[in-house]
VOLOTOR-303826 format. One record per residue: x negated, y negated, z of N, C-alpha, C in turn; residue in three letters; chain. Coordinates in steps of 0.1 Angstrom, whole numbers, plus 5000, padded with zeros to 4 digits. Layout:
<rs>
[[X Y Z] [X Y Z] [X Y Z] 'ALA' 'A'];
...
</rs>
This chain:
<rs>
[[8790 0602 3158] [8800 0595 3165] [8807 0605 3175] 'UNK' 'A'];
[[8809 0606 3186] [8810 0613 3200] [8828 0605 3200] 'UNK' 'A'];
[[8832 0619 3209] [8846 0618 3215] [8847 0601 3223] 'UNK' 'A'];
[[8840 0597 3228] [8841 0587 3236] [8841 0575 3227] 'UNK' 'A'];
[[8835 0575 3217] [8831 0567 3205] [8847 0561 3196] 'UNK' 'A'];
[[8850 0575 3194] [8867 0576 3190] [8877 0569 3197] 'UNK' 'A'];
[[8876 0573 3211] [8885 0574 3214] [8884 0552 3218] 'UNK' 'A'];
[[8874 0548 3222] [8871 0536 3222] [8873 0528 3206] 'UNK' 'A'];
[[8869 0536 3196] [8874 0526 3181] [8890 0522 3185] 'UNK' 'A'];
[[8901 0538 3187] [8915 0534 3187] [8917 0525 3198] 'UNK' 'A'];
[[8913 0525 3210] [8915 0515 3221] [8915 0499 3214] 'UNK' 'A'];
[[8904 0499 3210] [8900 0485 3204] [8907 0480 3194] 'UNK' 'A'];
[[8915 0491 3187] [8923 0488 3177] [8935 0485 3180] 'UNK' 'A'];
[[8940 0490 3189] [8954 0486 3196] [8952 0472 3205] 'UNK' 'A'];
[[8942 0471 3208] [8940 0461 3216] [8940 0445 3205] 'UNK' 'A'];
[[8935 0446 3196] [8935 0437 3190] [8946 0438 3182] 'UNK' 'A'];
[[8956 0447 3179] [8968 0444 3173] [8977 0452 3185] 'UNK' 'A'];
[[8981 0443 3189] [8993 0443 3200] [9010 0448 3198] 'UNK' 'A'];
[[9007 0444 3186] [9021 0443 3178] [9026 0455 3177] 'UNK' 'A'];
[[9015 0463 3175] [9016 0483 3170] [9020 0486 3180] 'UNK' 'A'];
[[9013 0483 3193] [9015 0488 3202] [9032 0498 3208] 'UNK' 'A'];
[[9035 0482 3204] [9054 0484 3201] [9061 0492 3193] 'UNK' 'A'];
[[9052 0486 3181] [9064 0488 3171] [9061 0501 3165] 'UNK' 'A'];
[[9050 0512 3164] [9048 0522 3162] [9055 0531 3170] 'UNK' 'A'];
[[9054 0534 3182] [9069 0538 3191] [9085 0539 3188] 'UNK' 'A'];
[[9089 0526 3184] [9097 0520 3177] [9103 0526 3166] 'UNK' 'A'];
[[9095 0528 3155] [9095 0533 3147] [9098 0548 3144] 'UNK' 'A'];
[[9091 0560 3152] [9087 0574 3155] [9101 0574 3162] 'UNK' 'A'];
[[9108 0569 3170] [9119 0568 3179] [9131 0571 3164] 'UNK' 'A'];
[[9131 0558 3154] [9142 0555 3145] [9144 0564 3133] 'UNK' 'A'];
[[9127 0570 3131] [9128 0586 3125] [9136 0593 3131] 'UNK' 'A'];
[[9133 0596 3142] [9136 0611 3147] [9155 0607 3150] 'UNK' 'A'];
[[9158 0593 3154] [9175 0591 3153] [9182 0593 3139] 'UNK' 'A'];
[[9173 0589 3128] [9182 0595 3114] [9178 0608 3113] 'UNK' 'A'];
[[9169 0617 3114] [9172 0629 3110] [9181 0638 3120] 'UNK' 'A'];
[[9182 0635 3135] [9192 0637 3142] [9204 0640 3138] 'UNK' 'A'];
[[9207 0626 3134] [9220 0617 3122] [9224 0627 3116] 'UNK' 'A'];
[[9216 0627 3104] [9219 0633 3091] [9223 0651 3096] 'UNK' 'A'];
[[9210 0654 3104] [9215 0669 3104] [9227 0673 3112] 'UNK' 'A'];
[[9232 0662 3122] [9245 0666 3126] [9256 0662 3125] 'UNK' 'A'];
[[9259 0655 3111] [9269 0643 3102] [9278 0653 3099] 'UNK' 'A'];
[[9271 0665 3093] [9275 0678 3086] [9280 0672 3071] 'UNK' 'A'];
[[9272 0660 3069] [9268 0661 3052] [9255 0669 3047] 'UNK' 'A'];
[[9254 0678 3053] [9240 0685 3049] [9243 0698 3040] 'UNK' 'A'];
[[9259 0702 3036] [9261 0711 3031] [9253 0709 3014] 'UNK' 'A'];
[[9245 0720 3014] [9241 0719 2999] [9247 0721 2987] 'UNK' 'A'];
[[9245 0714 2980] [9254 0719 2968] [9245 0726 2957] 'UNK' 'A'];
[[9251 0735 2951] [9248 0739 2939] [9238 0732 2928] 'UNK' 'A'];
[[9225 0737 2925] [9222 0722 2913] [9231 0730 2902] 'UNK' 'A'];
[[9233 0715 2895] [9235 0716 2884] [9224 0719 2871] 'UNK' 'A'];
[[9227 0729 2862] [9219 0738 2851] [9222 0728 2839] 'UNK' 'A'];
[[9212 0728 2833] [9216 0716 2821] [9208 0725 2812] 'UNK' 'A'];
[[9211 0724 2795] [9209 0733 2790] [9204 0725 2778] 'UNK' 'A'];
[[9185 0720 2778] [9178 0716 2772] [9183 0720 2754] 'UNK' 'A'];
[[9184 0731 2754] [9189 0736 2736] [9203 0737 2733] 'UNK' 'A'];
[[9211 0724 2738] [9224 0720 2731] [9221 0722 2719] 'UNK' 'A'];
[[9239 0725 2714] [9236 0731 2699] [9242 0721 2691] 'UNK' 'A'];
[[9241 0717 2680] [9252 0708 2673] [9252 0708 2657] 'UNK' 'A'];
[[9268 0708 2659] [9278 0718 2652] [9282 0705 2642] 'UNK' 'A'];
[[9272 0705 2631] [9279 0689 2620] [9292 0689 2615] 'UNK' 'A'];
[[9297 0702 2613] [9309 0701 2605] [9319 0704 2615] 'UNK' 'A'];
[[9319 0709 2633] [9326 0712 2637] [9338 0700 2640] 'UNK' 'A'];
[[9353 0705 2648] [9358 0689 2653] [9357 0690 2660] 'UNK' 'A'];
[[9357 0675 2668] [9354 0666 2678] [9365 0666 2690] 'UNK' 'A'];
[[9376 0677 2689] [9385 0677 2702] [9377 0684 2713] 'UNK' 'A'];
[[9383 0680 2725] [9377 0683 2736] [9369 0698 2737] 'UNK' 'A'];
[[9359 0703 2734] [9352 0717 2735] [9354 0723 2747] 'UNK' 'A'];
[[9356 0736 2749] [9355 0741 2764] [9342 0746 2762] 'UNK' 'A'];
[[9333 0740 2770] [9317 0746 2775] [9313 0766 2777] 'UNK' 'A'];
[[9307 0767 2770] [9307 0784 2767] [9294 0787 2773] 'UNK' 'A'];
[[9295 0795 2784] [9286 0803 2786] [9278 0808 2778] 'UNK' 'A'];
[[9264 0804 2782] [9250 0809 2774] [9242 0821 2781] 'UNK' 'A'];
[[9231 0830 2773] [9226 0839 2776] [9213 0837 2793] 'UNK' 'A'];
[[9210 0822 2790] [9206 0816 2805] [9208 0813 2817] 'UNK' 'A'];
[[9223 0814 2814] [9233 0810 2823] [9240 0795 2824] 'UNK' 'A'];
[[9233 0788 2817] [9236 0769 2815] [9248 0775 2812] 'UNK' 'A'];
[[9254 0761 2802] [9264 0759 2790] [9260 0754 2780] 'UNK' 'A'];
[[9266 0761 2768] [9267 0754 2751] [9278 0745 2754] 'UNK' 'A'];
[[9269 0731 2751] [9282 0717 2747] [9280 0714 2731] 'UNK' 'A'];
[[9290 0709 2728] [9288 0705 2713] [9283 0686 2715] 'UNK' 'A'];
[[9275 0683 2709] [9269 0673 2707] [9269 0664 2695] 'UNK' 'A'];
[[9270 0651 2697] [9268 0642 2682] [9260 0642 2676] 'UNK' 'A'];
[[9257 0639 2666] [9267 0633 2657] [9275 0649 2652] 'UNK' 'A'];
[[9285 0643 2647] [9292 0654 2643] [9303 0645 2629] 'UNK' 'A'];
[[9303 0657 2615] [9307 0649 2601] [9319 0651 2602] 'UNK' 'A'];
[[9324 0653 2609] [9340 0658 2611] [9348 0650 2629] 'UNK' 'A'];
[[9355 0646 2628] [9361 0645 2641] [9374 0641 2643] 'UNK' 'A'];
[[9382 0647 2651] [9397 0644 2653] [9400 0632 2663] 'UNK' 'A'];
[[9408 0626 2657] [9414 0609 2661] [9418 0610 2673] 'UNK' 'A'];
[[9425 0601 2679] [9431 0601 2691] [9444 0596 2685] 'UNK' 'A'];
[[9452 0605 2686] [9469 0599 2682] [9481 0600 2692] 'UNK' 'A'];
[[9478 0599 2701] [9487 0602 2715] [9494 0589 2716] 'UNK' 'A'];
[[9489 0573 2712] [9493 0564 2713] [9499 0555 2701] 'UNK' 'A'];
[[9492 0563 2688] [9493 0554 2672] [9503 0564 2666] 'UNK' 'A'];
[[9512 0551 2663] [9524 0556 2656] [9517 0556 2637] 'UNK' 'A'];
[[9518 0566 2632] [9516 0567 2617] [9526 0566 2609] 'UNK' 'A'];
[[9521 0555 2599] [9533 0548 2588] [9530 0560 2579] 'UNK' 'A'];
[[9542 0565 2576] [9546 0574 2564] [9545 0573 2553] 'UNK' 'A'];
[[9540 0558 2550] [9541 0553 2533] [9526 0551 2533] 'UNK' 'A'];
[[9519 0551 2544] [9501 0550 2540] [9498 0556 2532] 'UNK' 'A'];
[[9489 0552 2529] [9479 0566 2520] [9473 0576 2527] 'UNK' 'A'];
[[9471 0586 2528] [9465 0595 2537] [9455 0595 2542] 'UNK' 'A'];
[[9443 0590 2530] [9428 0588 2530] [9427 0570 2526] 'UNK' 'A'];
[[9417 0569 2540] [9417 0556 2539] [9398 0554 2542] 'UNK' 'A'];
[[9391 0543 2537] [9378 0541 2543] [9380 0531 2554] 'UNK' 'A'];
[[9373 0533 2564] [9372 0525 2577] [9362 0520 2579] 'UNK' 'A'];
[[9349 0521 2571] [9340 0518 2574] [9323 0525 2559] 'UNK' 'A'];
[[9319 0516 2559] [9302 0522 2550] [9290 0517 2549] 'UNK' 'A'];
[[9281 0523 2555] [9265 0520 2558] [9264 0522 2547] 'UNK' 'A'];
[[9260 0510 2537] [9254 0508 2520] [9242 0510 2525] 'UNK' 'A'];
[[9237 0516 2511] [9220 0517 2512] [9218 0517 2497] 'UNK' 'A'];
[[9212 0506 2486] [9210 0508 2478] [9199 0520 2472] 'UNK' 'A'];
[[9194 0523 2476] [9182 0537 2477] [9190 0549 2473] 'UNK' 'A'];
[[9201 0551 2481] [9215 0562 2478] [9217 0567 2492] 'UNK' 'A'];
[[9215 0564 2499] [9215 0569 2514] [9227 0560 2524] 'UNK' 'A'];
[[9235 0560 2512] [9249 0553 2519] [9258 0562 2525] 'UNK' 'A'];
[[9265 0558 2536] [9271 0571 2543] [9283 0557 2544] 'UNK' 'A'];
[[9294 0565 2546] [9306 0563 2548] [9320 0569 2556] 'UNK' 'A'];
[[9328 0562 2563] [9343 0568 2572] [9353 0567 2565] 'UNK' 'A'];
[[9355 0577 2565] [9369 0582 2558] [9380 0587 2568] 'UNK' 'A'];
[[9392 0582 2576] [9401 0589 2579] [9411 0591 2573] 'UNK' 'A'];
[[9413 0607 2574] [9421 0611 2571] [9437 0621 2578] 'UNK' 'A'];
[[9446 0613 2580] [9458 0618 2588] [9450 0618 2603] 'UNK' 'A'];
[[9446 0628 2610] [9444 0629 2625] [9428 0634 2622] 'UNK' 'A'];
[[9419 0636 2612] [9406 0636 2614] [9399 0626 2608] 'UNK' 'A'];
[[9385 0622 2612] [9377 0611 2607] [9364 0617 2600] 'UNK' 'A'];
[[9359 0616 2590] [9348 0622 2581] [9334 0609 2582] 'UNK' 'A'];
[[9323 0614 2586] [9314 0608 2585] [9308 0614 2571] 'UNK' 'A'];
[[9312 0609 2556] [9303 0614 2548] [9292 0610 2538] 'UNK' 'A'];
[[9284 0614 2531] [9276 0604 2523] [9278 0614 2510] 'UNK' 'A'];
[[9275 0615 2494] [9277 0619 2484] [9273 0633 2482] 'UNK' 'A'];
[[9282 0638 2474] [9281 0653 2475] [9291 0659 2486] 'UNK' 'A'];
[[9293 0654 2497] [9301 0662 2511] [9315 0661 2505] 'UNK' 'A'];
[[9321 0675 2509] [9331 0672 2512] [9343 0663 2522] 'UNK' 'A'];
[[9355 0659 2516] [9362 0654 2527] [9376 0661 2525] 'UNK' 'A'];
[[9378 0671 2536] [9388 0675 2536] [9390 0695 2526] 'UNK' 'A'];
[[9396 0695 2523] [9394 0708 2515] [9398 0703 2500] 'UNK' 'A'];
[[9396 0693 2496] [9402 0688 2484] [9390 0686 2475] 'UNK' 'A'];
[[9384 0672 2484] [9377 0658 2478] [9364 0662 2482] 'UNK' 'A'];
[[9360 0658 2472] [9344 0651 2474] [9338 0643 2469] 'UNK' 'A'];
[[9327 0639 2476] [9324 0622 2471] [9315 0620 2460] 'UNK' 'A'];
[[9316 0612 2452] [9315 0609 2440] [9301 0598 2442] 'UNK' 'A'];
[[9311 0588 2448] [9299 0571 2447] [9300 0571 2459] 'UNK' 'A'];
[[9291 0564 2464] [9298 0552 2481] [9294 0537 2476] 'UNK' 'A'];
[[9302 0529 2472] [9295 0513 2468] [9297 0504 2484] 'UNK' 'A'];
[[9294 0494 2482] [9290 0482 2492] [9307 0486 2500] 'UNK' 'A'];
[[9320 0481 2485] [9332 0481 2487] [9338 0490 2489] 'UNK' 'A'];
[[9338 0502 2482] [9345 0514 2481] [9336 0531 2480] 'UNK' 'A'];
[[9345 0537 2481] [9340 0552 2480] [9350 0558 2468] 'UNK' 'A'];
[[9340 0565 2462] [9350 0571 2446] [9350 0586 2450] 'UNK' 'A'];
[[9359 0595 2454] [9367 0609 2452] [9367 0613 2443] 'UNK' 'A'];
[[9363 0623 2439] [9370 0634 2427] [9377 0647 2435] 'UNK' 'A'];
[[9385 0649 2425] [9395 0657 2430] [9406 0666 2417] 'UNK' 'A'];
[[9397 0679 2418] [9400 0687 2401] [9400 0679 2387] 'UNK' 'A'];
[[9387 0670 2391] [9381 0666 2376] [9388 0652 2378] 'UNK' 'A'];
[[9396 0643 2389] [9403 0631 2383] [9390 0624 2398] 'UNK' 'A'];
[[9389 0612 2395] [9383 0604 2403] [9398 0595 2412] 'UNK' 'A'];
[[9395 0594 2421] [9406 0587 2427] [9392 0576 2440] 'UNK' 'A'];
[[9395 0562 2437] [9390 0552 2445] [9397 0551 2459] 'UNK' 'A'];
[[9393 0545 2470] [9394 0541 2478] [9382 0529 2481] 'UNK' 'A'];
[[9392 0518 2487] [9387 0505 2487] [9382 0507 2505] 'UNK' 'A'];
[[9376 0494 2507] [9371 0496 2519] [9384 0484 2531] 'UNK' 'A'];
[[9390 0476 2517] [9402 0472 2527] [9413 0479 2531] 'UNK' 'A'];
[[9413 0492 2526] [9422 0500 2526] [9432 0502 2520] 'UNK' 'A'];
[[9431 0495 2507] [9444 0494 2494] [9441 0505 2484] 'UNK' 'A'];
</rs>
């Protein structure tokens, strides 16, 4: 297929679509007006990427108040991440009755198998725990039932209900 061959296919190709003729011009024209655009908008300043730091660490027992992000040996940040068995309330807005009880359950994922976990707040922190964990520097959990979670606390069992009585 010879120069003349070529240059006769594209002839015949524009010829029979007329349309390109136009609109391919057209087009090359509306490229070259947005990059024009864009590079003299002077939104073209780059920014910084942002470093994300695939080996977040997480801290089960730590609390849940706002962390300040710590410089890592890669240069990213260490963020603390969920779940976490410990976490501090939000009390900026909740007035606390004085006559409550301190430790209340808010909540318990039953598992008859024994893999029941349960919320315990207490004063300005919230305990995600299941049997065996501590809550608090006192308590630790005894049972978790459907209704309640049972405490011991220097040999005395102390209940809490899940309506909060």
């Amino acid at each position: 297929m010879g120069e003349k061959d070529k240059k006769s296919g594209i002839k015949k190709f524009f010829q029979d679509n007329r349309s390109l003729v136009f609109t391919i011009p057209i087009f090359i024209v509306l490229v070259i007006v947005v990059i024009l655009v864009y590079v003299f908008s002077g939104n073209n300043t780059a920014e910084p990427p942002v470093e994300t730091n695939p080996t977040a660490t997480v801290q089960p027992t730590a609390p849940a108040s706002t962390p300040t992000p710590q410089p890592t040996e890669t240069g990213g940040t260490e963020v603390t991440t969920l779940p976490q068995d410990e976490r501090d309330k939000d009390t900026s807005e909740i007035m606390r009755n004085p006559f409550a009880d301190p430790y209340r359950v808010s909540g318990i994922i039953y598992d008859e198998k024994g893999g029941s976990i349960a919320i315990i707040e207490a004063e300005n922190k919230a305990y995600i725990v299941k049997v065996d964990d501590q809550v608090g520097e006192y308590f630790k959990v005894i049972k978790i039932e459907s209704d309640r979670v049972v405490l011991e606390i220097e040999g005395q069992e102390v209940v809490l209900n899940l309506s909060g009585e």
